[in-house]
mmCIF file of the N, C-alpha and C atoms, coordinates in Angstrom:
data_MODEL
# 
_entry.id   MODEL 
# 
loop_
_atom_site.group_PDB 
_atom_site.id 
_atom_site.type_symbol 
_atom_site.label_atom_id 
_atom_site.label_alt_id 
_atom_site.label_comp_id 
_atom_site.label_asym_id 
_atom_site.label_entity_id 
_atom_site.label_seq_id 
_atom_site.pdbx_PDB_ins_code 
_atom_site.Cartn_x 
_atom_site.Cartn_y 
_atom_site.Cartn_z 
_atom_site.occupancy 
_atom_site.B_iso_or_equiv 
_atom_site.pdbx_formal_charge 
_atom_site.auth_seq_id 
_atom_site.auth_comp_id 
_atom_site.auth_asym_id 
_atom_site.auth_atom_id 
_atom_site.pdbx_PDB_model_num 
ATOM 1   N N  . UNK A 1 1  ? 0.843   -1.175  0.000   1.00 0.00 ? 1  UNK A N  1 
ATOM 2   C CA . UNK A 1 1  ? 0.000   0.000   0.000   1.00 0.00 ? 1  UNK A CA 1 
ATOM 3   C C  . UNK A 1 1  ? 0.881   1.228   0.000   1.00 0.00 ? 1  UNK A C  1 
ATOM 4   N N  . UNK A 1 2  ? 0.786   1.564   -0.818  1.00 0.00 ? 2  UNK A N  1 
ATOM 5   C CA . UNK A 1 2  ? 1.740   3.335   -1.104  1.00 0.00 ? 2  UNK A CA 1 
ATOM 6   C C  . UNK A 1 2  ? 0.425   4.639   -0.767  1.00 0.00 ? 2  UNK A C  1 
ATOM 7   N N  . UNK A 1 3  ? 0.978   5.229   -0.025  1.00 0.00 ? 3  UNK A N  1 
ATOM 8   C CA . UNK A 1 3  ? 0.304   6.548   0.434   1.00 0.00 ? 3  UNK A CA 1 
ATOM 9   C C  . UNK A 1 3  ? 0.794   7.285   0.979   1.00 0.00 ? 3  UNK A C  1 
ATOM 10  N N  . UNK A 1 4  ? 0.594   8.891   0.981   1.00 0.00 ? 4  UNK A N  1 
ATOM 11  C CA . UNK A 1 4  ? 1.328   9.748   1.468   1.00 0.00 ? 4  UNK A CA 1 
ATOM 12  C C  . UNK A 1 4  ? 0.853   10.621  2.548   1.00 0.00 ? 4  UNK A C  1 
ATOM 13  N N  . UNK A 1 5  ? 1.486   10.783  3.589   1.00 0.00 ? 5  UNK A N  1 
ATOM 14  C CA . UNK A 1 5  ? 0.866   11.800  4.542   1.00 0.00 ? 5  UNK A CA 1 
ATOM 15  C C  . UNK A 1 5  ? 1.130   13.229  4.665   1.00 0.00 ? 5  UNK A C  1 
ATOM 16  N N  . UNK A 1 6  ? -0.010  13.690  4.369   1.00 0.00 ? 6  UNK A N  1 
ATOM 17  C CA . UNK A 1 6  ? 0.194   15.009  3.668   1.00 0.00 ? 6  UNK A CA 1 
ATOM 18  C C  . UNK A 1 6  ? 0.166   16.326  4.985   1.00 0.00 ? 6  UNK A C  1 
ATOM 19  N N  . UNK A 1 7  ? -0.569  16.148  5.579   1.00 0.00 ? 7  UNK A N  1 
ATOM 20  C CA . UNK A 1 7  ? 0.047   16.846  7.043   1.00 0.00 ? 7  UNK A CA 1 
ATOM 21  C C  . UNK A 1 7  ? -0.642  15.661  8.442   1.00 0.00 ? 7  UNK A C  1 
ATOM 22  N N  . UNK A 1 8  ? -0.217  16.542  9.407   1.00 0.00 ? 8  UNK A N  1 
ATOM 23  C CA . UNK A 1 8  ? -0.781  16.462  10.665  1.00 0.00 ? 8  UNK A CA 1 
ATOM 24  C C  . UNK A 1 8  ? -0.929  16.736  11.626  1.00 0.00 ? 8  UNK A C  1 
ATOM 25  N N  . UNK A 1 9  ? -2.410  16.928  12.149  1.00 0.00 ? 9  UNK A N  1 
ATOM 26  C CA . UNK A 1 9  ? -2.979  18.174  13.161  1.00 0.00 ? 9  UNK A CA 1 
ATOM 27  C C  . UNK A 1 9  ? -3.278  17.778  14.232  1.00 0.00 ? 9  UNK A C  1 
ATOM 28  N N  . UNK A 1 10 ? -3.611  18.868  15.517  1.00 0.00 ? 10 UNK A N  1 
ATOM 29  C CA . UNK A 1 10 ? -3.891  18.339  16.661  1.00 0.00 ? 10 UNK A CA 1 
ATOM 30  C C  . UNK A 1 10 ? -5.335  18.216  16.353  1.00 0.00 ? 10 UNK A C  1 
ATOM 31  N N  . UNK A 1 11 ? -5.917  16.957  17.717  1.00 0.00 ? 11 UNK A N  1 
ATOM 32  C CA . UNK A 1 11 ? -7.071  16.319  17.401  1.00 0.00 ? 11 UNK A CA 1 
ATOM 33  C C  . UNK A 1 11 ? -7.487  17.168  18.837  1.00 0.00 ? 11 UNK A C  1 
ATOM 34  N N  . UNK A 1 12 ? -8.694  16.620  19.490  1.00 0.00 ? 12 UNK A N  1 
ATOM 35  C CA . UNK A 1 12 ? -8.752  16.517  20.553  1.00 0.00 ? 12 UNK A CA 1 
ATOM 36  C C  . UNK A 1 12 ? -8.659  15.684  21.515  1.00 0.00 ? 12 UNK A C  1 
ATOM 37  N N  . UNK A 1 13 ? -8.505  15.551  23.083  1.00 0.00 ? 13 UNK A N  1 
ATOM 38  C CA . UNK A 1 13 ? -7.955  14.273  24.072  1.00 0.00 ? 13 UNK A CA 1 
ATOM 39  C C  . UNK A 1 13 ? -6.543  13.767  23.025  1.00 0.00 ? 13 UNK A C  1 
ATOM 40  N N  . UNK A 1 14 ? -5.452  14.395  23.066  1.00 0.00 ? 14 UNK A N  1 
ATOM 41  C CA . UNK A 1 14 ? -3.829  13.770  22.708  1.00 0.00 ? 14 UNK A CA 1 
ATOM 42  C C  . UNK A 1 14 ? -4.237  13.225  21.382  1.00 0.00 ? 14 UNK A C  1 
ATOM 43  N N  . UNK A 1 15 ? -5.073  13.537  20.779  1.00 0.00 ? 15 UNK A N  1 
ATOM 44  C CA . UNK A 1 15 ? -4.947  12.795  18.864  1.00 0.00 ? 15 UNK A CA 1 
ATOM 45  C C  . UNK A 1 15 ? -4.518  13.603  18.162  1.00 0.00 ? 15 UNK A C  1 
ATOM 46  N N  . UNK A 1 16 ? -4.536  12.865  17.043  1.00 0.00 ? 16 UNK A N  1 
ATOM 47  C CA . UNK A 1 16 ? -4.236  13.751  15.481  1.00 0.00 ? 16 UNK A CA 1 
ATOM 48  C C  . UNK A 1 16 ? -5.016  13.054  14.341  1.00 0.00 ? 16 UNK A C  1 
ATOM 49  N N  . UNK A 1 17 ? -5.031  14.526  13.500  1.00 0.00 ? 17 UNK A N  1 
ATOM 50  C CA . UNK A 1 17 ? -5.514  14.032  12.702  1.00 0.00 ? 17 UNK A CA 1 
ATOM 51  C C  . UNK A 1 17 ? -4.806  14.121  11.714  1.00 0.00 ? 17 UNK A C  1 
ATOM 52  N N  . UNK A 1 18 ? -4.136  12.810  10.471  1.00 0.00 ? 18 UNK A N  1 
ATOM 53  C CA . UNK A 1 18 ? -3.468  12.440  9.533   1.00 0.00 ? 18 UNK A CA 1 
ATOM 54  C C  . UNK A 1 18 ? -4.352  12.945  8.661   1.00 0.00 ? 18 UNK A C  1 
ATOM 55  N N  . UNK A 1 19 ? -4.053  13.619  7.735   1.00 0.00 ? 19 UNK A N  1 
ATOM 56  C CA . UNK A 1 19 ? -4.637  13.436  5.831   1.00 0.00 ? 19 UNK A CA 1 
ATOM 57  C C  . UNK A 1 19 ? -3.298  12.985  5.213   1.00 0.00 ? 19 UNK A C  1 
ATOM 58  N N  . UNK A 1 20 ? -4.060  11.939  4.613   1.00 0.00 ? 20 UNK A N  1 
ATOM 59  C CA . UNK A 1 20 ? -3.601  10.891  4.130   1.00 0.00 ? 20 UNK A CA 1 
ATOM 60  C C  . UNK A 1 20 ? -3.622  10.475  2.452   1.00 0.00 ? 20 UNK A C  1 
ATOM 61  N N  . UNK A 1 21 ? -2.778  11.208  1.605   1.00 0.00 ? 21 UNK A N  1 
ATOM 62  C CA . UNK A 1 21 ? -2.843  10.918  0.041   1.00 0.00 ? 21 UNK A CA 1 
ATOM 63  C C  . UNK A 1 21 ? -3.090  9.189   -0.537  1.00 0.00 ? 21 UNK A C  1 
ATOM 64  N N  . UNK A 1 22 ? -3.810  9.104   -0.536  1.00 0.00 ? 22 UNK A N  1 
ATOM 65  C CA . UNK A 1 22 ? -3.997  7.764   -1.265  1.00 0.00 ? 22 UNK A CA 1 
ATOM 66  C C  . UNK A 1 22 ? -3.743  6.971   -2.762  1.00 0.00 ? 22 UNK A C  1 
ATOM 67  N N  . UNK A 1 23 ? -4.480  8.008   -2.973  1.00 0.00 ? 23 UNK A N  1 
ATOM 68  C CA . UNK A 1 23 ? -4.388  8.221   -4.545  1.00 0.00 ? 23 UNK A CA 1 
ATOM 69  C C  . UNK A 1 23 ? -3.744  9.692   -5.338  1.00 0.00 ? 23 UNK A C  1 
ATOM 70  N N  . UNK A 1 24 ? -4.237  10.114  -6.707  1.00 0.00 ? 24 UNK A N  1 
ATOM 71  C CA . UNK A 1 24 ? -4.482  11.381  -6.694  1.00 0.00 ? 24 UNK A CA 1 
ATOM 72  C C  . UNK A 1 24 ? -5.251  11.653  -6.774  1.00 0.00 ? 24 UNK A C  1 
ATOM 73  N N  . UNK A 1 25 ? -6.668  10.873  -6.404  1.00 0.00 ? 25 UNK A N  1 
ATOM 74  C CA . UNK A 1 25 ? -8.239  11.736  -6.691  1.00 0.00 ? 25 UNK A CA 1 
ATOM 75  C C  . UNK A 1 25 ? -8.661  11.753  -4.970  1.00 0.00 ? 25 UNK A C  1 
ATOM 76  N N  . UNK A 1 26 ? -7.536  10.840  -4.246  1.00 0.00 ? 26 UNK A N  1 
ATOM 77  C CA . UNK A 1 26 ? -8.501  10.356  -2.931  1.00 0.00 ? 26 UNK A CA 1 
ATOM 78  C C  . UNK A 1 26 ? -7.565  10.489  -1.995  1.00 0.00 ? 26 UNK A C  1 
ATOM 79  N N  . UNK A 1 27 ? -7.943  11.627  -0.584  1.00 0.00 ? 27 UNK A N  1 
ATOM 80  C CA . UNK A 1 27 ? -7.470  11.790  0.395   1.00 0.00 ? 27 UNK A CA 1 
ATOM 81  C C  . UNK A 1 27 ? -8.576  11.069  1.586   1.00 0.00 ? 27 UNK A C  1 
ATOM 82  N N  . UNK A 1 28 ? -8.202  10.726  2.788   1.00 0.00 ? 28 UNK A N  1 
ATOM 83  C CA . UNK A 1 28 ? -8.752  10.487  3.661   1.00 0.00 ? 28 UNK A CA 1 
ATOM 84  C C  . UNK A 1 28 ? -7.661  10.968  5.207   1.00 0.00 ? 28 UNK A C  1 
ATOM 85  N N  . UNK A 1 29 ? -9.230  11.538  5.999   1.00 0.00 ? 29 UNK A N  1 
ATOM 86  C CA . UNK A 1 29 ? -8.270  12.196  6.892   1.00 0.00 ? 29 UNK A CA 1 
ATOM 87  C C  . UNK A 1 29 ? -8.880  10.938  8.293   1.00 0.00 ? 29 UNK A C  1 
ATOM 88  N N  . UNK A 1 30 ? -7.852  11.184  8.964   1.00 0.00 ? 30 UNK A N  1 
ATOM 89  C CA . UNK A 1 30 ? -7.834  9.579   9.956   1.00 0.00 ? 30 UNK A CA 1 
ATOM 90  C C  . UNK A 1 30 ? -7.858  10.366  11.333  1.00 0.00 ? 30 UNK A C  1 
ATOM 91  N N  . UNK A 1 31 ? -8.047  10.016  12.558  1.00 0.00 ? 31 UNK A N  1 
ATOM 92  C CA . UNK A 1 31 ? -7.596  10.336  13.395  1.00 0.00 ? 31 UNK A CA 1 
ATOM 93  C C  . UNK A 1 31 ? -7.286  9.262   14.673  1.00 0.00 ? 31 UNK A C  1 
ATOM 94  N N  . UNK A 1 32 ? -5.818  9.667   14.785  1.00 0.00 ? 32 UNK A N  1 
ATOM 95  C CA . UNK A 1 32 ? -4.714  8.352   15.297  1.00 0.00 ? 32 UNK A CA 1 
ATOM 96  C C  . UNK A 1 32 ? -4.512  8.917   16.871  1.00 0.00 ? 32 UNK A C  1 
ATOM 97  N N  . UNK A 1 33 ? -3.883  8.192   17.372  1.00 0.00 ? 33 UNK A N  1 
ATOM 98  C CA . UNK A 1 33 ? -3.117  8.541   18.791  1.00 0.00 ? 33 UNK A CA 1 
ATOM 99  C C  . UNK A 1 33 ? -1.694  9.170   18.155  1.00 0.00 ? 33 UNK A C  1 
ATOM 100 N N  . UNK A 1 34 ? -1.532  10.913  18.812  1.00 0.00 ? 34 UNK A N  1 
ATOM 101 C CA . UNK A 1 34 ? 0.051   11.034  18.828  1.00 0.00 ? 34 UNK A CA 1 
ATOM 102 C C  . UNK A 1 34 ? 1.237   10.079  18.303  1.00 0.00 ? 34 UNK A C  1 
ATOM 103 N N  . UNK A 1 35 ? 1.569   9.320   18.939  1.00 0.00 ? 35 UNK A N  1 
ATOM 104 C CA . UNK A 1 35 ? 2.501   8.078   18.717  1.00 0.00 ? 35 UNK A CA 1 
ATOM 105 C C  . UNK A 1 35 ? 2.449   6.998   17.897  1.00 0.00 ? 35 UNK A C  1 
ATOM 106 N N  . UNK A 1 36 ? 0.927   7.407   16.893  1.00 0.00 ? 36 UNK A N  1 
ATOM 107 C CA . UNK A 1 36 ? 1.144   5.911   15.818  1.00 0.00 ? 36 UNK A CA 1 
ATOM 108 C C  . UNK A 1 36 ? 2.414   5.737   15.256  1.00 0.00 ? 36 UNK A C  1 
ATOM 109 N N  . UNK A 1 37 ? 2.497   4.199   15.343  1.00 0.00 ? 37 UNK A N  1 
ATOM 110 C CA . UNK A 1 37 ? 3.641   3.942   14.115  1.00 0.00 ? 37 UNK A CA 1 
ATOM 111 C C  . UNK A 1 37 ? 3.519   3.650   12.752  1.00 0.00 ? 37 UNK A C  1 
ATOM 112 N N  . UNK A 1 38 ? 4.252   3.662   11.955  1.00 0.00 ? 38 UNK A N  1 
ATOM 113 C CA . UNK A 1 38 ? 3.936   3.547   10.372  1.00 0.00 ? 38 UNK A CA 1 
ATOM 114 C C  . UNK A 1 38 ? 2.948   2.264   10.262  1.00 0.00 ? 38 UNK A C  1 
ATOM 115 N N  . UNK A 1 39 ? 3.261   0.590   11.225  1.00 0.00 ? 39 UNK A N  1 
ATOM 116 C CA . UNK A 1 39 ? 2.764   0.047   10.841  1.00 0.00 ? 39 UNK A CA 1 
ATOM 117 C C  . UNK A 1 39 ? 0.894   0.451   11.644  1.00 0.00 ? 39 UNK A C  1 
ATOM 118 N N  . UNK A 1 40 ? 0.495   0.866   12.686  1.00 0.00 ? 40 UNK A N  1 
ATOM 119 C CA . UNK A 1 40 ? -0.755  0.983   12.849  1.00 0.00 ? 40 UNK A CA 1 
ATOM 120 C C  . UNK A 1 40 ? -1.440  1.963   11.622  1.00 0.00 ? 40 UNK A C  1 
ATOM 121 N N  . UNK A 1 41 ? -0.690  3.003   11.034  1.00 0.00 ? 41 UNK A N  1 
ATOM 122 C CA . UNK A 1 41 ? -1.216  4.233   10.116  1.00 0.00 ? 41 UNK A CA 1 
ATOM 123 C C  . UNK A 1 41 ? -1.600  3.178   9.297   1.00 0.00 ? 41 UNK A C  1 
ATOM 124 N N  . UNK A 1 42 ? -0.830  1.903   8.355   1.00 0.00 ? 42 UNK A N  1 
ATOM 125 C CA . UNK A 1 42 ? -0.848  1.054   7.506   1.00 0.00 ? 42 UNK A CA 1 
ATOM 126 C C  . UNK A 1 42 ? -1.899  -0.023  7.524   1.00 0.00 ? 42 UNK A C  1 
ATOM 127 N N  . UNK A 1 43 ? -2.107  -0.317  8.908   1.00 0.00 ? 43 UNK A N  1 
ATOM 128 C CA . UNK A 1 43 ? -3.214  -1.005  8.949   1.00 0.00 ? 43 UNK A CA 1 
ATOM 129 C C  . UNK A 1 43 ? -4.726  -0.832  8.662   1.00 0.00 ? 43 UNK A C  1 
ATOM 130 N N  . UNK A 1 44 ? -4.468  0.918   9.106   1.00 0.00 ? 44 UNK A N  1 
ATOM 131 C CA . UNK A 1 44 ? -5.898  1.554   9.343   1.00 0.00 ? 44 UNK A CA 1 
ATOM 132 C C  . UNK A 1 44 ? -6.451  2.310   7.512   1.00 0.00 ? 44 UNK A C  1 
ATOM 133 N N  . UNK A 1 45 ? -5.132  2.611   7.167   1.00 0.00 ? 45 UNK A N  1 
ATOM 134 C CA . UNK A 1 45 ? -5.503  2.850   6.104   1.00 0.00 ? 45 UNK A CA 1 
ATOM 135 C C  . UNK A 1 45 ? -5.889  1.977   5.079   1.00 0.00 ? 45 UNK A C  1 
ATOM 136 N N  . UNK A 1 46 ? -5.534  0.384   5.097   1.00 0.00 ? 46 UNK A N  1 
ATOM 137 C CA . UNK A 1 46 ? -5.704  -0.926  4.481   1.00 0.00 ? 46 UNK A CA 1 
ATOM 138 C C  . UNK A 1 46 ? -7.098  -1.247  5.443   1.00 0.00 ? 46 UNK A C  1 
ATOM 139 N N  . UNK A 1 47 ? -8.012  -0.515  5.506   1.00 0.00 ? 47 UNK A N  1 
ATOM 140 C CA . UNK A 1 47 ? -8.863  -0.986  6.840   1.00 0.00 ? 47 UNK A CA 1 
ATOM 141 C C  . UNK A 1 47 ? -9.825  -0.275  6.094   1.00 0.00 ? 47 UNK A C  1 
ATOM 142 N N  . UNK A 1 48 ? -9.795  0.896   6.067   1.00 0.00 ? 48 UNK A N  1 
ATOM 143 C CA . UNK A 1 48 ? -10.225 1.655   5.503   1.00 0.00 ? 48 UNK A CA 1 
ATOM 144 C C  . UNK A 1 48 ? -10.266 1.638   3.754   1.00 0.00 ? 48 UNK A C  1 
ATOM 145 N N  . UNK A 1 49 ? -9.401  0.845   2.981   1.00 0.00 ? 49 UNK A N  1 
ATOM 146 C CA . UNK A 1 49 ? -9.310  0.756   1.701   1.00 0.00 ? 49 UNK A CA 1 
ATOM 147 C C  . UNK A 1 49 ? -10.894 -0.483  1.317   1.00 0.00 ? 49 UNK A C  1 
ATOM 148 N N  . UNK A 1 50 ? -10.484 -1.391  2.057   1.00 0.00 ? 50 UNK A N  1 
ATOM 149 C CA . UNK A 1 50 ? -11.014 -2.483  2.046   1.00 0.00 ? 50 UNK A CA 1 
ATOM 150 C C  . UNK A 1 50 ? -12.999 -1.664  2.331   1.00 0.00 ? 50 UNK A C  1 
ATOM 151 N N  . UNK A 1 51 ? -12.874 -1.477  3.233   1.00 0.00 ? 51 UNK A N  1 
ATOM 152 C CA . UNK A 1 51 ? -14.284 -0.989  3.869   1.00 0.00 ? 51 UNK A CA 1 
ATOM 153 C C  . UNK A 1 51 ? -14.753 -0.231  2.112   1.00 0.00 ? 51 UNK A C  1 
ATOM 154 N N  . UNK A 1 52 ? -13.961 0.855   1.664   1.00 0.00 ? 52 UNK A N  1 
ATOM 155 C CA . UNK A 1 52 ? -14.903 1.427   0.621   1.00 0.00 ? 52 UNK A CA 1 
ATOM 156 C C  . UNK A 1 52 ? -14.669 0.504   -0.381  1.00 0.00 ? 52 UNK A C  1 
ATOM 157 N N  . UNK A 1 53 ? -13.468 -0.440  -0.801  1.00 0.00 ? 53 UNK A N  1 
ATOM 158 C CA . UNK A 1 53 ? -13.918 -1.856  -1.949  1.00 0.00 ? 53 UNK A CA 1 
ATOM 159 C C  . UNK A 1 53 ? -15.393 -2.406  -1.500  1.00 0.00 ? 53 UNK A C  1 
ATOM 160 N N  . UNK A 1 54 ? -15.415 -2.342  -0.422  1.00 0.00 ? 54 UNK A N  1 
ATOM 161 C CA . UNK A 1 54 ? -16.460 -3.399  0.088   1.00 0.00 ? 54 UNK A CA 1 
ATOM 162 C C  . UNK A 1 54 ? -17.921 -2.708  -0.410  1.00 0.00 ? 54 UNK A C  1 
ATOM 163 N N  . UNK A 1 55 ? -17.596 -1.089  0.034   1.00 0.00 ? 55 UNK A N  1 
ATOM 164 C CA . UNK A 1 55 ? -19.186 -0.364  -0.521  1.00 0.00 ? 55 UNK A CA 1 
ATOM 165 C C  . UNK A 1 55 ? -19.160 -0.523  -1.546  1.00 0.00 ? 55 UNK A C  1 
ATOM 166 N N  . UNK A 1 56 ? -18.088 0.121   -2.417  1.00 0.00 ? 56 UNK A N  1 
ATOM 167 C CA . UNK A 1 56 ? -18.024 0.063   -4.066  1.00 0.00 ? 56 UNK A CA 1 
ATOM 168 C C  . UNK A 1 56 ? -18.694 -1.526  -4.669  1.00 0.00 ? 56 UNK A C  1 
ATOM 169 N N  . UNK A 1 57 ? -18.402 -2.721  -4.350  1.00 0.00 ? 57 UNK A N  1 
ATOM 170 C CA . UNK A 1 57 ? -19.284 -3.592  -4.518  1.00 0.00 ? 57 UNK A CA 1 
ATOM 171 C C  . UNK A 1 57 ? -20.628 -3.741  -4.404  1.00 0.00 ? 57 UNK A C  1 
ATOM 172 N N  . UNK A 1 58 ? -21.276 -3.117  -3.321  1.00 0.00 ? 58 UNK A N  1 
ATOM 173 C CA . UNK A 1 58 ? -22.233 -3.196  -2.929  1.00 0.00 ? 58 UNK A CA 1 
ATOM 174 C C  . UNK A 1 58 ? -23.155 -2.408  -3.852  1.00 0.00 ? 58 UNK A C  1 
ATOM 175 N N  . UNK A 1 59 ? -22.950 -1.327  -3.680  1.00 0.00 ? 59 UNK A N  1 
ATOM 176 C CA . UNK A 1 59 ? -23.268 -0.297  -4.453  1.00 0.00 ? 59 UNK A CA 1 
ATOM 177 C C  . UNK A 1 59 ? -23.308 -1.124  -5.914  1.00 0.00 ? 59 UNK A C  1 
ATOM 178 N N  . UNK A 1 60 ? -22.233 -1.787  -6.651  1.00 0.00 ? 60 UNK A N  1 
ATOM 179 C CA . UNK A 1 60 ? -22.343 -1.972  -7.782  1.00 0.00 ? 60 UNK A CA 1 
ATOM 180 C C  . UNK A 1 60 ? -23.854 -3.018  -7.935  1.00 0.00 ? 60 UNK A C  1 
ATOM 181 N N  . UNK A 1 61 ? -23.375 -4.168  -7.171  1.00 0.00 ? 61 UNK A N  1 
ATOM 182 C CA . UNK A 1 61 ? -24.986 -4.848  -6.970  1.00 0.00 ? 61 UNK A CA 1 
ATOM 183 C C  . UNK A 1 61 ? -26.224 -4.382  -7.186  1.00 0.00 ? 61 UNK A C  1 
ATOM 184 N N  . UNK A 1 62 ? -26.325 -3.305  -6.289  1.00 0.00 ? 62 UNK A N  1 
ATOM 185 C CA . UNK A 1 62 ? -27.650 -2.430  -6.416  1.00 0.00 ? 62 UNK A CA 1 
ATOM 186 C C  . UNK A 1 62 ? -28.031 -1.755  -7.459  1.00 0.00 ? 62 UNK A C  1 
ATOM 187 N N  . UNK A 1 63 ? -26.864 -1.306  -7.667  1.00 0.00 ? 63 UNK A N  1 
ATOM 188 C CA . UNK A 1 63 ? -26.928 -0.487  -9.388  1.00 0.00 ? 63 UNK A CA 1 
ATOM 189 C C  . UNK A 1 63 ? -27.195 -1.639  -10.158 1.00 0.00 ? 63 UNK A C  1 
ATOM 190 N N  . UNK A 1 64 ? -27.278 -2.757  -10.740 1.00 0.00 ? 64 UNK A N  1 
ATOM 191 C CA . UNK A 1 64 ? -27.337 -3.723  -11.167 1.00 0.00 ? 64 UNK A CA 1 
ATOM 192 C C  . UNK A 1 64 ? -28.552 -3.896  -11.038 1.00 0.00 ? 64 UNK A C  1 
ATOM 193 N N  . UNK A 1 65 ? -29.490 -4.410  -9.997  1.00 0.00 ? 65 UNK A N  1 
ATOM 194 C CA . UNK A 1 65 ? -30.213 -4.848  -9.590  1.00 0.00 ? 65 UNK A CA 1 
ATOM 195 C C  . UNK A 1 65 ? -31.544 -4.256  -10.079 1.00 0.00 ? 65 UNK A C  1 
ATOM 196 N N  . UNK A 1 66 ? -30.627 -2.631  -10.004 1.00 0.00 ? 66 UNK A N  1 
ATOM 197 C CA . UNK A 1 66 ? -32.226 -1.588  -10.188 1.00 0.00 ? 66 UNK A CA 1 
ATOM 198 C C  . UNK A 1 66 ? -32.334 -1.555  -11.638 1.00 0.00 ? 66 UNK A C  1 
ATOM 199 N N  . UNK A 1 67 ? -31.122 -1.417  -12.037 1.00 0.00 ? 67 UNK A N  1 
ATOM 200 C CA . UNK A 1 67 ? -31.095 -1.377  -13.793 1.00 0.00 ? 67 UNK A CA 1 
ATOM 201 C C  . UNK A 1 67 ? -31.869 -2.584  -14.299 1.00 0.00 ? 67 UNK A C  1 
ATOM 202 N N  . UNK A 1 68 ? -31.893 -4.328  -13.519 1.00 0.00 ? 68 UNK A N  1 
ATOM 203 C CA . UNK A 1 68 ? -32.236 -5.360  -14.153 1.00 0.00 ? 68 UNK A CA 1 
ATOM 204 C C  . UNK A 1 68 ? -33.992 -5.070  -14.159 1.00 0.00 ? 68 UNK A C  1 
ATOM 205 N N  . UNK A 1 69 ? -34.284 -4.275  -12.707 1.00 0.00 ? 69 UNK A N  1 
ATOM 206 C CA . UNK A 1 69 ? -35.332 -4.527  -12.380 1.00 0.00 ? 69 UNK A CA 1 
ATOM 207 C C  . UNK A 1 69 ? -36.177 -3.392  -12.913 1.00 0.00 ? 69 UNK A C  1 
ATOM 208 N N  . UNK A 1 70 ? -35.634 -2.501  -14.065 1.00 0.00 ? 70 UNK A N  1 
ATOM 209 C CA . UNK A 1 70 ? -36.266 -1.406  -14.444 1.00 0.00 ? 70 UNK A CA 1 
ATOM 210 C C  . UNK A 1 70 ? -36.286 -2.013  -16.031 1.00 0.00 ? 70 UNK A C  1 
ATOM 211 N N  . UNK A 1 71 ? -35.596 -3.062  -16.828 1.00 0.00 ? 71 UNK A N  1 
ATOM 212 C CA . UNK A 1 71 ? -35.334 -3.940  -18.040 1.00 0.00 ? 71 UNK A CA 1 
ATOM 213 C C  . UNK A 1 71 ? -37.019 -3.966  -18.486 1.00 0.00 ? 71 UNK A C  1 
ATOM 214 N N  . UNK A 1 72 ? -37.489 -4.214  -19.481 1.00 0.00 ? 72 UNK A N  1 
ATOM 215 C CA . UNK A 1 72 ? -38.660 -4.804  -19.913 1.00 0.00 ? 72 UNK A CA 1 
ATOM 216 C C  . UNK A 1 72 ? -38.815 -6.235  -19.424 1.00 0.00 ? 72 UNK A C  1 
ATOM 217 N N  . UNK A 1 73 ? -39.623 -6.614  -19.502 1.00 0.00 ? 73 UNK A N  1 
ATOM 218 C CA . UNK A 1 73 ? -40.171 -7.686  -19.094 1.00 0.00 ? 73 UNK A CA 1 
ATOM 219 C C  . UNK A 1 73 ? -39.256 -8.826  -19.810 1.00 0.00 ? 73 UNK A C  1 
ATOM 220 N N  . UNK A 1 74 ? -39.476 -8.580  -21.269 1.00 0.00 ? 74 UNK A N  1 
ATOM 221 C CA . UNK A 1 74 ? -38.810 -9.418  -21.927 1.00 0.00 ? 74 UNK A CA 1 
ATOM 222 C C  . UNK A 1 74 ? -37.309 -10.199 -21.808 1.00 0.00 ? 74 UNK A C  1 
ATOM 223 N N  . UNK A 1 75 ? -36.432 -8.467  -21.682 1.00 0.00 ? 75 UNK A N  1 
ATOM 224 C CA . UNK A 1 75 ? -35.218 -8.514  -21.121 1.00 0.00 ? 75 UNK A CA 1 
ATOM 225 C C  . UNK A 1 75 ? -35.001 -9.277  -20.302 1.00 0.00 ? 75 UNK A C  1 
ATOM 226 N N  . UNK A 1 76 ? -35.945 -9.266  -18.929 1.00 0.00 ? 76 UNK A N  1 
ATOM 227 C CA . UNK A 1 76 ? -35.546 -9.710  -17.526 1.00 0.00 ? 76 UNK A CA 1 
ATOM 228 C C  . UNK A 1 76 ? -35.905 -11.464 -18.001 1.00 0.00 ? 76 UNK A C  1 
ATOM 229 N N  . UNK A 1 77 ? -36.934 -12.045 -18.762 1.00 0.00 ? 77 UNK A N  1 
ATOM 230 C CA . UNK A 1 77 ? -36.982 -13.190 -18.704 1.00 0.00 ? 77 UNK A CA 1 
ATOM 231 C C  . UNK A 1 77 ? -36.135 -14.080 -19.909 1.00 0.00 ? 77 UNK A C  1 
ATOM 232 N N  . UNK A 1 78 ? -35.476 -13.596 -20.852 1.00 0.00 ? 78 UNK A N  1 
ATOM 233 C CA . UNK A 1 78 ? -34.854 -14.049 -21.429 1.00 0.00 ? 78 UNK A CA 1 
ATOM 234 C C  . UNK A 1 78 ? -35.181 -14.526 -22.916 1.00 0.00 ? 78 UNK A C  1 
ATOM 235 N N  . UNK A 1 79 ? -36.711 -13.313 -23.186 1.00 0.00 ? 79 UNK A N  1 
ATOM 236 C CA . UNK A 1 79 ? -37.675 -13.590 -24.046 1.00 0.00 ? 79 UNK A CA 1 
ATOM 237 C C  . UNK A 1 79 ? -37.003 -12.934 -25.396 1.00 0.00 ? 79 UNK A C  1 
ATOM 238 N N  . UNK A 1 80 ? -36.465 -12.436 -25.296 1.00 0.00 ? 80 UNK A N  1 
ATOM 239 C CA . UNK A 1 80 ? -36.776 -10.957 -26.350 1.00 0.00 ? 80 UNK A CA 1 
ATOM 240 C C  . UNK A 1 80 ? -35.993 -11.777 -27.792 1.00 0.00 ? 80 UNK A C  1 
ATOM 241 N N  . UNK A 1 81 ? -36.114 -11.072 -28.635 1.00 0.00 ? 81 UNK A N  1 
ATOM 242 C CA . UNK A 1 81 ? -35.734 -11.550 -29.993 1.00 0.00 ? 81 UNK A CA 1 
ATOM 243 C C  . UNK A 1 81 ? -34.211 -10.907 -30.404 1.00 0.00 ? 81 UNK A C  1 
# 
């Protein structure tokens, strides 16, 4: 996982908050304990990658689903010519 940390601010109660370059379309800002180490930042951000693969699937399903279920009749049963 390659990503860049682009600053980091005080949180409140001893945190921070990381923004975090991911991509170049996609930042996400985190908020860690003071003292993370590279590998907890790494985990959370692979934590966090996974979680929006996981919507992005989901989402695709549904989009799917509504598109099948908006098809003509024909379409949906396998009628059409």
């Amino acid at each position: 996982m390659t990503y860049e940390i682009l600053s980091i601010t005080d949180a409140a109660r001893g945190l921070k908050y990381y923004t975090v370059k991911i991509s170049d379309t996609y930042d996400k800002k985190l908020k860690m304990p003071d003292n993370s180490t590279q590998a907890e930042i790494d985990a959370v951000v692979d934590d966090e990658l996974e979680k929006e693969r996981i919507e992005d699937e989901r989402k695709a399903t549904m989009d799917k689903a509504i598109e099948e279920a908006y098809a003509p009749l024909e379409v949906r049963n396998g009628t059409s010519e």
